[in-house]
Each structure stands twice: as C-alpha cells, then as structure tokens.
CHARMM internal coordinates of N, CA and C (Angstrom, degrees):
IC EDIT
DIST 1 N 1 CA 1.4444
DIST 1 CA 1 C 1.5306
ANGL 1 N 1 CA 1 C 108.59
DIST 1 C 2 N 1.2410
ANGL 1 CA 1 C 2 N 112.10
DIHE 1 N 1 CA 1 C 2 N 146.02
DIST 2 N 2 CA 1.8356
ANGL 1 C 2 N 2 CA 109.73
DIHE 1 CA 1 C 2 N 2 CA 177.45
DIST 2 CA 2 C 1.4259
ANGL 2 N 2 CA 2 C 103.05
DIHE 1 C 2 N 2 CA 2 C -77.72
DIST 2 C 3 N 1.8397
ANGL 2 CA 2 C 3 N 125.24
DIHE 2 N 2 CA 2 C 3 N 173.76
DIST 3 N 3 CA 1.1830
ANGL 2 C 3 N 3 CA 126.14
DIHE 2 CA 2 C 3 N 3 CA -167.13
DIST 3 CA 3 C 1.8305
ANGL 3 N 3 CA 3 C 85.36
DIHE 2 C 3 N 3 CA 3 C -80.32
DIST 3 C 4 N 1.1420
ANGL 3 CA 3 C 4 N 131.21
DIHE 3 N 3 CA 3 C 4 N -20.92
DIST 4 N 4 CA 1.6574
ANGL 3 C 4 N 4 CA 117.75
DIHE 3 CA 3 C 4 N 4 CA -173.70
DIST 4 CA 4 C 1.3308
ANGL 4 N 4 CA 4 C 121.72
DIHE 3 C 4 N 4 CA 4 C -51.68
DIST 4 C 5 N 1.9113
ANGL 4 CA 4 C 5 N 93.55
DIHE 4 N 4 CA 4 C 5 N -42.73
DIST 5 N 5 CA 0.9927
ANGL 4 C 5 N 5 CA 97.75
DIHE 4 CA 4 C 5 N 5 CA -151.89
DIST 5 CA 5 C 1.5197
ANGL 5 N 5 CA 5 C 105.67
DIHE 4 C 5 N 5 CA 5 C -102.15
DIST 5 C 6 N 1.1804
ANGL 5 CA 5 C 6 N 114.05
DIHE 5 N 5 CA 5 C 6 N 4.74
DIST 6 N 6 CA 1.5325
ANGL 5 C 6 N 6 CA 127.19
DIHE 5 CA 5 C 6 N 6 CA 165.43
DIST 6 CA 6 C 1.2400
ANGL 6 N 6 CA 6 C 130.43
DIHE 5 C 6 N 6 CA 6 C -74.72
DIST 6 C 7 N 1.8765
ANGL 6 CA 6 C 7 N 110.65
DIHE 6 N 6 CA 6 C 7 N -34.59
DIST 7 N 7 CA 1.2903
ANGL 6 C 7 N 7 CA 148.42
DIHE 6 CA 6 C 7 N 7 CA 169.47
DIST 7 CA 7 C 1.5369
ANGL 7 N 7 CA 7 C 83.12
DIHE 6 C 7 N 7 CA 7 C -62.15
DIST 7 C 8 N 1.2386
ANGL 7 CA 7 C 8 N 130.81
DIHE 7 N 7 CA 7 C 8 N -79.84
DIST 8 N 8 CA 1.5800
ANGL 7 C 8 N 8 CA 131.99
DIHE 7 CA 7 C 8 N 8 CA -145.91
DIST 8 CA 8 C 1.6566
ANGL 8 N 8 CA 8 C 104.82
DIHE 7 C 8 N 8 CA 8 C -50.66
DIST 8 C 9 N 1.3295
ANGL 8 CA 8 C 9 N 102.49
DIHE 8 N 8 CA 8 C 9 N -45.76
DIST 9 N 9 CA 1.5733
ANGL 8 C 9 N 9 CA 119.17
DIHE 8 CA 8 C 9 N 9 CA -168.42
DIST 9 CA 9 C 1.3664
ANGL 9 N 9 CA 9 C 108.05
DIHE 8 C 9 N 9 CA 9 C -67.49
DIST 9 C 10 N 1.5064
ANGL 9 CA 9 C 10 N 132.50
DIHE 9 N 9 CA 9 C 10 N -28.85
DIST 10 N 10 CA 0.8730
ANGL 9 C 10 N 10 CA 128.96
DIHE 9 CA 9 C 10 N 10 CA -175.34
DIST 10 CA 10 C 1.3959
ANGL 10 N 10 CA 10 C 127.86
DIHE 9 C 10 N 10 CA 10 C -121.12
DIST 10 C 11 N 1.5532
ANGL 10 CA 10 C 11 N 110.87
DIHE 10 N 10 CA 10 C 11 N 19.33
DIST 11 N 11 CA 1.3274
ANGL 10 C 11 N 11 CA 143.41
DIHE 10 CA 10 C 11 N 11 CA -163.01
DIST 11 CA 11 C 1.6274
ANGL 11 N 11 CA 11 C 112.94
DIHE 10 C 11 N 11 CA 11 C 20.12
DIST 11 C 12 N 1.5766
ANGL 11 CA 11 C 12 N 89.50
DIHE 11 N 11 CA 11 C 12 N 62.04
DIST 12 N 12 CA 1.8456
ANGL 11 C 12 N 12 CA 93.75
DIHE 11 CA 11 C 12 N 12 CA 165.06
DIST 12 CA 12 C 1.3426
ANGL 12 N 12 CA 12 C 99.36
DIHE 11 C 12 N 12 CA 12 C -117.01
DIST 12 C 13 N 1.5436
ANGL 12 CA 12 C 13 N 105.15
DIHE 12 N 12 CA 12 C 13 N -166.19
DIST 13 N 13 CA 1.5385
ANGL 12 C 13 N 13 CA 112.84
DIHE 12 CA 12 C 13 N 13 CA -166.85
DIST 13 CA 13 C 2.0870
ANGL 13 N 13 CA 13 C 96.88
DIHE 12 C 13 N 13 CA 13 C -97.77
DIST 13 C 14 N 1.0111
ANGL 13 CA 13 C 14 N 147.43
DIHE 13 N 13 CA 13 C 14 N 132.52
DIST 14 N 14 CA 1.2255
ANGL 13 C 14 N 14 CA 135.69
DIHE 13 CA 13 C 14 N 14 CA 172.93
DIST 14 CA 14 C 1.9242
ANGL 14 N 14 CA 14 C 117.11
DIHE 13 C 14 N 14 CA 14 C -43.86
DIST 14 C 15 N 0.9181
ANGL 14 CA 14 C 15 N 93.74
DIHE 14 N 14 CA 14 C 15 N -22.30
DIST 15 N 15 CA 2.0068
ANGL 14 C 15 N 15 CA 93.32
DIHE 14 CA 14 C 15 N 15 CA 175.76
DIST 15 CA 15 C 1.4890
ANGL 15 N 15 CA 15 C 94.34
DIHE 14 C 15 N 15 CA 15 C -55.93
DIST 15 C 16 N 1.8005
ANGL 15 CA 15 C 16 N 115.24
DIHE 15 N 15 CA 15 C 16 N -59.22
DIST 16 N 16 CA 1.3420
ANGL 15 C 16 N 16 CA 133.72
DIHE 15 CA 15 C 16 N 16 CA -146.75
DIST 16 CA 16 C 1.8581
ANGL 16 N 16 CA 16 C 88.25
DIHE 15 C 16 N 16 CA 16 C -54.37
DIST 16 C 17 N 1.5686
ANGL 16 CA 16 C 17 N 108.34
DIHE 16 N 16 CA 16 C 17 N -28.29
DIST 17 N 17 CA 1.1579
ANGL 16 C 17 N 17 CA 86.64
DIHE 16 CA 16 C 17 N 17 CA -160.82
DIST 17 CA 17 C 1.9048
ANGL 17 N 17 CA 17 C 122.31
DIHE 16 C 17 N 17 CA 17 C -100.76
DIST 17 C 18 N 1.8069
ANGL 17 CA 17 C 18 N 79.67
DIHE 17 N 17 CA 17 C 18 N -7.60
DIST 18 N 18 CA 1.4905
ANGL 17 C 18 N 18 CA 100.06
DIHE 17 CA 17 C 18 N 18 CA -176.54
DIST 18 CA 18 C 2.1201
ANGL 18 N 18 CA 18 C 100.53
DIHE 17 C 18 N 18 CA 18 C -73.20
DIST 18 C 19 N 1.4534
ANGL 18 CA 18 C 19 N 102.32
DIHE 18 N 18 CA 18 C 19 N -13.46
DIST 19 N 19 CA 1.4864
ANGL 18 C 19 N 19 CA 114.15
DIHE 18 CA 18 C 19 N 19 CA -165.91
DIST 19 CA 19 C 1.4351
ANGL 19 N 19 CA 19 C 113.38
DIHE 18 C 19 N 19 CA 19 C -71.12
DIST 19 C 20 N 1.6523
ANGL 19 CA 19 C 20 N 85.76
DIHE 19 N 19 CA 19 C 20 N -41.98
DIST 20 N 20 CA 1.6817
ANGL 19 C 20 N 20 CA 112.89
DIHE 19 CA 19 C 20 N 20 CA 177.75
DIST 20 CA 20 C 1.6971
ANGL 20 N 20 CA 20 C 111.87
DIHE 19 C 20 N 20 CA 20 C -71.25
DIST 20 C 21 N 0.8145
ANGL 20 CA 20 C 21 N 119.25
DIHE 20 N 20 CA 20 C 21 N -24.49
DIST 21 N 21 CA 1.2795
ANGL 20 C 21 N 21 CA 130.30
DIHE 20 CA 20 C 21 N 21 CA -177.99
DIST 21 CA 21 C 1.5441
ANGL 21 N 21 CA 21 C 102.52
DIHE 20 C 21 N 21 CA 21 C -76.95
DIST 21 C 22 N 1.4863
ANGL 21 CA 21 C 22 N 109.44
DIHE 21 N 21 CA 21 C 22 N -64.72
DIST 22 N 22 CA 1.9473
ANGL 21 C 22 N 22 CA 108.02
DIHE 21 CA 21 C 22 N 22 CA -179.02
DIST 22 CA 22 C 1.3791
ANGL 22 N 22 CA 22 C 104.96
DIHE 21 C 22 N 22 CA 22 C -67.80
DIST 22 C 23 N 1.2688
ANGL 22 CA 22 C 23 N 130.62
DIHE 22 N 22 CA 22 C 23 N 17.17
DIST 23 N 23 CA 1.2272
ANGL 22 C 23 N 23 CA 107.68
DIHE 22 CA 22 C 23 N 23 CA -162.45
DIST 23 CA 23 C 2.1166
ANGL 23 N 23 CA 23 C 92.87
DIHE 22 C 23 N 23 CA 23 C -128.67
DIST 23 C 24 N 1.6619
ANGL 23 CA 23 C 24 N 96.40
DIHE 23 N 23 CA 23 C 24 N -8.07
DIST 24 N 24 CA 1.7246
ANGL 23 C 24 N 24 CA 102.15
DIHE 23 CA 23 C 24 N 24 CA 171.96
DIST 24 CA 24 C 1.7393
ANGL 24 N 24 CA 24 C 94.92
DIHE 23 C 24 N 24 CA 24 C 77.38
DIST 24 C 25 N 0.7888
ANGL 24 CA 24 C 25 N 109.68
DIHE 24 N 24 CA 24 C 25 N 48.24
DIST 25 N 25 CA 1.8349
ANGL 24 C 25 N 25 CA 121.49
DIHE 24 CA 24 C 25 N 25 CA 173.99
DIST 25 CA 25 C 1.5822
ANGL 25 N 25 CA 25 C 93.78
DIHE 24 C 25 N 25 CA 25 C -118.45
DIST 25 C 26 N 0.9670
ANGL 25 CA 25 C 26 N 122.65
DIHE 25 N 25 CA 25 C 26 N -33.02
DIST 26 N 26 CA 1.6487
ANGL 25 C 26 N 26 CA 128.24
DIHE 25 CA 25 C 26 N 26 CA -178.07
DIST 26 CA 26 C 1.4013
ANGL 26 N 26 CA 26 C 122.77
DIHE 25 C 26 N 26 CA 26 C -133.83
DIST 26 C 27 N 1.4502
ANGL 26 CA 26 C 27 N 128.16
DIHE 26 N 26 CA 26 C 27 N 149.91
DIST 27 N 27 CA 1.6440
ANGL 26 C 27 N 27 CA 128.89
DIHE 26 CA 26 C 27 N 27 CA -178.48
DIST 27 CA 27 C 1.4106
ANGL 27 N 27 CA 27 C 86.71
DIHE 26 C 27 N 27 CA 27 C -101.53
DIST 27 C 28 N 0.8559
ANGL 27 CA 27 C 28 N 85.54
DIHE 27 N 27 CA 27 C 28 N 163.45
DIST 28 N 28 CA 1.6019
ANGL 27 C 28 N 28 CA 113.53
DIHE 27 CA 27 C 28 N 28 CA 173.80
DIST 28 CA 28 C 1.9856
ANGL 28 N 28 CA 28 C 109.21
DIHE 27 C 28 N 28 CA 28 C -178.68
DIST 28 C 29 N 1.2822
ANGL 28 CA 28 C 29 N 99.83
DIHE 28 N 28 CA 28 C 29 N 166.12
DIST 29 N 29 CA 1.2994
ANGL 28 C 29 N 29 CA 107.81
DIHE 28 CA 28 C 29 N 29 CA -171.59
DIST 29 CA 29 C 1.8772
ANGL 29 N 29 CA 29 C 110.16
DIHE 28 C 29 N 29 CA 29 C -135.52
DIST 29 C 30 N 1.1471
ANGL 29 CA 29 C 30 N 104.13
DIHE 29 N 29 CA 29 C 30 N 118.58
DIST 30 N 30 CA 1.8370
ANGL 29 C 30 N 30 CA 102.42
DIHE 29 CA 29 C 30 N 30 CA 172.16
DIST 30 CA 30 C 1.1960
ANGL 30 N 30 CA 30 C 119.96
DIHE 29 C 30 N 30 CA 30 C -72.97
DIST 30 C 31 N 1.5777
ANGL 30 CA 30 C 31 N 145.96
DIHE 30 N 30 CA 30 C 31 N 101.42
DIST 31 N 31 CA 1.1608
ANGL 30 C 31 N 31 CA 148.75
DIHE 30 CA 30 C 31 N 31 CA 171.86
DIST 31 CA 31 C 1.8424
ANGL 31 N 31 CA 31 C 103.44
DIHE 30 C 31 N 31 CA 31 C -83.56
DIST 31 C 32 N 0.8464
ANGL 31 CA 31 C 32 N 101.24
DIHE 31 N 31 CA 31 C 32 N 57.82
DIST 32 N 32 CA 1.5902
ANGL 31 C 32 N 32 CA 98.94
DIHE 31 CA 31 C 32 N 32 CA 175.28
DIST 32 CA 32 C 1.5809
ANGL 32 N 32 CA 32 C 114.52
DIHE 31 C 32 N 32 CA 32 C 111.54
DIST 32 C 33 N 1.3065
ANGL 32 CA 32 C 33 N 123.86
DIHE 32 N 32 CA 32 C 33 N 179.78
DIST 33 N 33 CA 1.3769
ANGL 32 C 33 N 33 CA 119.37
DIHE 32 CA 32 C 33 N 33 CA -139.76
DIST 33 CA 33 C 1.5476
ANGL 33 N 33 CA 33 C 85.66
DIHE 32 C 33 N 33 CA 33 C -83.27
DIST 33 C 34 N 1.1526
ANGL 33 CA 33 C 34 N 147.29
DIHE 33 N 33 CA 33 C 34 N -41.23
DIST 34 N 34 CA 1.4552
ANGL 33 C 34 N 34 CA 143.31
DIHE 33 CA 33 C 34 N 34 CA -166.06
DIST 34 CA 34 C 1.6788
ANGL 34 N 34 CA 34 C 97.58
DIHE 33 C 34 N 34 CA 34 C -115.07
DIST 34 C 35 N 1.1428
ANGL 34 CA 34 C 35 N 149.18
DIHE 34 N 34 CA 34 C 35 N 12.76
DIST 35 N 35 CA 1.3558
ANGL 34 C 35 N 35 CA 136.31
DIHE 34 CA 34 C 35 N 35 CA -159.91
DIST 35 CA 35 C 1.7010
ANGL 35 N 35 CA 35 C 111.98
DIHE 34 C 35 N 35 CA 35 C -118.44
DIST 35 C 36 N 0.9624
ANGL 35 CA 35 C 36 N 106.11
DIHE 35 N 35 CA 35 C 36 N 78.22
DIST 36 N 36 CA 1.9920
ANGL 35 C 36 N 36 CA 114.20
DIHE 35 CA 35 C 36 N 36 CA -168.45
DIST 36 CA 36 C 1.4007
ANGL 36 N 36 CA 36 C 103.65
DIHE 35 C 36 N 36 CA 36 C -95.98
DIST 36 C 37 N 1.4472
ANGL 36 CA 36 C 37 N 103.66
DIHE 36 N 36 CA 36 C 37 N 128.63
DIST 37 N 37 CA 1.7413
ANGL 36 C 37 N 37 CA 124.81
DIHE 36 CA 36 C 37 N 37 CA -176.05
DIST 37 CA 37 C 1.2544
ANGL 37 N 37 CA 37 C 113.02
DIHE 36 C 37 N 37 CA 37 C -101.63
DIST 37 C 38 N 1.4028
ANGL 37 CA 37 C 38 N 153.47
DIHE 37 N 37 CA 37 C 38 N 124.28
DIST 38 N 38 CA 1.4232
ANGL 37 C 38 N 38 CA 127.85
DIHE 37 CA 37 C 38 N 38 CA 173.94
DIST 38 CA 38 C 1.3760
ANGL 38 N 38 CA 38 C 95.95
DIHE 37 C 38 N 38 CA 38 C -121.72
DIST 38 C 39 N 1.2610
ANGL 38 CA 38 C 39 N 101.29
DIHE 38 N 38 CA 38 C 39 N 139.92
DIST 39 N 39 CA 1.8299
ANGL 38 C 39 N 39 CA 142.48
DIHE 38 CA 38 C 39 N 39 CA 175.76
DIST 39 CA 39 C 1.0570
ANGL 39 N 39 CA 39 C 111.48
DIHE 38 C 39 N 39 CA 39 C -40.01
DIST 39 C 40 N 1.6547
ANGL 39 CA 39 C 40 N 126.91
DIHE 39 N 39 CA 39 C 40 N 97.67
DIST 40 N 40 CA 1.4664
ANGL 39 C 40 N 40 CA 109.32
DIHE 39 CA 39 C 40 N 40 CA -169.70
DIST 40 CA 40 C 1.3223
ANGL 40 N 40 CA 40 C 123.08
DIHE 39 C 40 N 40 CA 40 C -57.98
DIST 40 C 41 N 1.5771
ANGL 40 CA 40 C 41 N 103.07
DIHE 40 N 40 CA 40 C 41 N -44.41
DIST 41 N 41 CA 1.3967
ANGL 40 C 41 N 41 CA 118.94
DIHE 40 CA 40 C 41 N 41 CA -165.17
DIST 41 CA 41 C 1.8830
ANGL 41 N 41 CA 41 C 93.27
DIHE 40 C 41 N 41 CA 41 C -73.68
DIST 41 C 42 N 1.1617
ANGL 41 CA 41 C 42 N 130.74
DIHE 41 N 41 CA 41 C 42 N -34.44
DIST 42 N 42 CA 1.9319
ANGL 41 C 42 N 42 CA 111.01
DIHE 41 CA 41 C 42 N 42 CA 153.70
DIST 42 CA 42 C 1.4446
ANGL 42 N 42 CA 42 C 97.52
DIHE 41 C 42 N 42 CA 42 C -21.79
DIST 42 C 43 N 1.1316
ANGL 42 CA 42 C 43 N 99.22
DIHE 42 N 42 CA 42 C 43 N -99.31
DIST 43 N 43 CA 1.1462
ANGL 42 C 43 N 43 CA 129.01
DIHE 42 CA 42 C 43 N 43 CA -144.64
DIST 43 CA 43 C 2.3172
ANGL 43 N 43 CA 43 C 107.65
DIHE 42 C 43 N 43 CA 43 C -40.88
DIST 43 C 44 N 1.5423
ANGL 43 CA 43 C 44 N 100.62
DIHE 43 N 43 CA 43 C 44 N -43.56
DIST 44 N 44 CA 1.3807
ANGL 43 C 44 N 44 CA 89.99
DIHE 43 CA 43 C 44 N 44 CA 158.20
DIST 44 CA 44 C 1.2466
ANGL 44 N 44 CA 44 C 142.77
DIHE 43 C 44 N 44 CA 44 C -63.13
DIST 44 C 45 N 1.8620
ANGL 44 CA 44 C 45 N 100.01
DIHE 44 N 44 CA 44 C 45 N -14.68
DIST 45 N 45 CA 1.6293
ANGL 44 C 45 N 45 CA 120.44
DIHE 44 CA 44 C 45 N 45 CA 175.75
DIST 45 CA 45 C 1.6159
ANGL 45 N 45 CA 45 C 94.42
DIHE 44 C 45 N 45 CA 45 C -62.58
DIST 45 C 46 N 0.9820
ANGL 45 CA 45 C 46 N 92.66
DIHE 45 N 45 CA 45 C 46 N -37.46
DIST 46 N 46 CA 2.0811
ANGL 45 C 46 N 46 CA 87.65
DIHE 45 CA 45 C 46 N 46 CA -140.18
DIST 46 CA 46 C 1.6085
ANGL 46 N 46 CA 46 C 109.08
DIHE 45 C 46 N 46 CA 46 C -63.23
DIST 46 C 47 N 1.7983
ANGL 46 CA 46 C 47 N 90.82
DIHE 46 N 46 CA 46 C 47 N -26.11
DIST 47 N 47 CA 1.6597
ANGL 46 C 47 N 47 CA 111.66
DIHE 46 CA 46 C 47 N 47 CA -158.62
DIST 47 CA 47 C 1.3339
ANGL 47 N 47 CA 47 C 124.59
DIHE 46 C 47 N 47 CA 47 C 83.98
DIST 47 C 48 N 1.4310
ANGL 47 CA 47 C 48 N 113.09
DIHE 47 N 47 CA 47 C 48 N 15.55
DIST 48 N 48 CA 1.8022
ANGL 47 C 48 N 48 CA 109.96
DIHE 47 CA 47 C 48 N 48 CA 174.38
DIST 48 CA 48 C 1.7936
ANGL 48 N 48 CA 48 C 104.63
DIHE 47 C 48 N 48 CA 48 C 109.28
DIST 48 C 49 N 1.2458
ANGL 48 CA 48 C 49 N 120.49
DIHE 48 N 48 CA 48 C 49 N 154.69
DIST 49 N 49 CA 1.3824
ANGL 48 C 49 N 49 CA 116.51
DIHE 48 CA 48 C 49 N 49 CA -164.16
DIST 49 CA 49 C 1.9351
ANGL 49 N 49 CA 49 C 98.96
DIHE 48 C 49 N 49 CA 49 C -85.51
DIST 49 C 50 N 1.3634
ANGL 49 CA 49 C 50 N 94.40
DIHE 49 N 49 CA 49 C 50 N 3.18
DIST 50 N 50 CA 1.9174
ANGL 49 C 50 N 50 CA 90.99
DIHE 49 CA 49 C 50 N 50 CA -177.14
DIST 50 CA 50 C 1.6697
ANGL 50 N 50 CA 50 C 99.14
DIHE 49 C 50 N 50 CA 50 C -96.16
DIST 50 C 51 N 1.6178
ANGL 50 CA 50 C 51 N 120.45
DIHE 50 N 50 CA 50 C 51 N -20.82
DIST 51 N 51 CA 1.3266
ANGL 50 C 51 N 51 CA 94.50
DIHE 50 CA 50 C 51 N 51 CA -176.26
DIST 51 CA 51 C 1.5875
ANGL 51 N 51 CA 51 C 101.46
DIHE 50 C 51 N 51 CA 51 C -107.37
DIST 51 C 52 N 1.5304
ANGL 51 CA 51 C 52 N 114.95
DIHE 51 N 51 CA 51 C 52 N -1.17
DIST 52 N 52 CA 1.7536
ANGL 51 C 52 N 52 CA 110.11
DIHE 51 CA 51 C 52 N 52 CA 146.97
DIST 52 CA 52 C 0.8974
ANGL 52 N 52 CA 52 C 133.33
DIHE 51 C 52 N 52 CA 52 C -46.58
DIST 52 C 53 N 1.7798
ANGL 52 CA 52 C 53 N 114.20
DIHE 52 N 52 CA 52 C 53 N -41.70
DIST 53 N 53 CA 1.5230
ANGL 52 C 53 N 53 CA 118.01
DIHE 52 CA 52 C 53 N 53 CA -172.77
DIST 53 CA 53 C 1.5988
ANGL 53 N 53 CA 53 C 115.85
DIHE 52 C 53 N 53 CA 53 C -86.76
DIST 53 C 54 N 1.6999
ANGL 53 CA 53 C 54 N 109.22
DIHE 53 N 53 CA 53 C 54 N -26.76
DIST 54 N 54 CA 1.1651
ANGL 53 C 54 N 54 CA 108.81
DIHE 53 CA 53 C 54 N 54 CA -174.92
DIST 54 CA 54 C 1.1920
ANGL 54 N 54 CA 54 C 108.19
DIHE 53 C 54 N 54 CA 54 C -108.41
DIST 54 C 55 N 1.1194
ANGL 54 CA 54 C 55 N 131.64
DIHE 54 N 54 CA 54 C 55 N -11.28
DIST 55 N 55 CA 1.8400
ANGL 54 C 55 N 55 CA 132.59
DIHE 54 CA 54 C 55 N 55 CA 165.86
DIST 55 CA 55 C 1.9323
ANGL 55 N 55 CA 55 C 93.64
DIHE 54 C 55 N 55 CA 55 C 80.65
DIST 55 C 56 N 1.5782
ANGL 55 CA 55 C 56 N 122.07
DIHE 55 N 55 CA 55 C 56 N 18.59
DIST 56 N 56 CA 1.0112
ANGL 55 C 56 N 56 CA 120.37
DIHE 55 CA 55 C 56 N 56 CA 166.59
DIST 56 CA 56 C 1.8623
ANGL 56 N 56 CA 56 C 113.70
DIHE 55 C 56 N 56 CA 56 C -88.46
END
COOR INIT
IC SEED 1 N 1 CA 1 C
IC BUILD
C-alpha cells in the first residue's frame, strides 16, 4: 500500500506515517527514488498507526 493510502485508511496525516516508518514501527520498501510501499502484514502486526503511537 502507498504511505497515502495507509494515512487515508487509518485517518492519520501521511508524515504520521512516513514517522512510523523511520522510526521501524512499520516495513515498508523503496521501489525507486520517491516510490514507498508499506508491508501490509507490518502494518496488521502493529494494530494501526493509533495503537503504535499510543501502545493502546
């Protein structure tokens, strides 16, 4: 999924999610100099970027 469309799904802002990403809260993969993929199955680990941030 792109960080947009991860942001959309999970009604954060895309930074929140580009944050999560540098920060190893999320995989993701660079297909080229601007082209960022994130890991679905991350992202089902984590439980969503709201219970990343709040550990709820």
């Amino acid at each position: 999924m792109t960080i947009a469309e991860v942001a959309h799904v999970h009604g954060v802002h895309a930074k929140t999610i580009r944050r999560m990403i540098a920060r190893g809260d999320l995989e993701a993969v660079r297909l080229g100099p601007r082209l960022i993929r994130v890991n679905r199955a991350s992202l089902d680990a984590s439980g969503g970027p709201y219970r990343a941030l709040t550990g709820r």
